[in-house]
C-alpha positions in Angstrom: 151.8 102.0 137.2 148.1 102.4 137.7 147.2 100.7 140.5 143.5 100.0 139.9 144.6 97.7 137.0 143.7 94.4 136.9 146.9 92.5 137.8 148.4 95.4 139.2 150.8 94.8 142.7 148.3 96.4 144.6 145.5 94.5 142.9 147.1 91.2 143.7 147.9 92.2 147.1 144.4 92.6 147.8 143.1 89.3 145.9 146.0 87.7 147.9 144.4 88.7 151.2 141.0 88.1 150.2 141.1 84.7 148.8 143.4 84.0 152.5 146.5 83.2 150.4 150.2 83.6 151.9 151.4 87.1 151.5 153.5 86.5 148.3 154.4 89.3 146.2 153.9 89.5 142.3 152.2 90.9 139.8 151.2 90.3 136.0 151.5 93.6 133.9 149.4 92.4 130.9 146.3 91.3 133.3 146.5 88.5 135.7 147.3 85.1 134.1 148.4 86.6 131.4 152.4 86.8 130.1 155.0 87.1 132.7 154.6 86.6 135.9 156.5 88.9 137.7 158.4 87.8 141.3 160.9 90.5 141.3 159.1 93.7 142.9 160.9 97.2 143.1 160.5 99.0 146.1 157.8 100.7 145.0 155.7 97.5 143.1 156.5 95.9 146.6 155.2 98.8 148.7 152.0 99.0 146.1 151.5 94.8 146.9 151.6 95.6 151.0 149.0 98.8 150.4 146.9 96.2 148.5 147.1 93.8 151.1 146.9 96.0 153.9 143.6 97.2 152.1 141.8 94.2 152.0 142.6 93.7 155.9 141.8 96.8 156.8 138.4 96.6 155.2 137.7 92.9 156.5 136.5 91.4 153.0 137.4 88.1 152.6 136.3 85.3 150.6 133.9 82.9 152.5 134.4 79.5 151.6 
């Protein structure tokens, strides 16, 4: 899984964080918003969210309202 991609679990890790959202794993394989949504991490899809999250902290991006 590439983790650059656009709807990736990493990707939506780090839009999580940096829109402020509850960490809440998931991840769309065809693109965000599109097909399934997918709730149901592995391991590694879960670990991937957490990097993105952890990321977007670490840099200290977030979205200013």
């Amino acid at each position: 899984m590439n983790k650059d991609k656009h709807g990736s679990p990493f990707d939506r890790g780090s839009a999580d964080c940096y829109y402020r959202r509850q960490f809440n794993p998931h991840y769309w394989p065809e693109g965000t918003g599109n097909g399934e949504k997918i709730t149901d991490l592995t391991r590694r899809e879960l670990t991937n969210y957490r990097e993105g999250w952890n990321y977007q902290l670490k840099i200290g991006d977030f979205k200013q309202w």
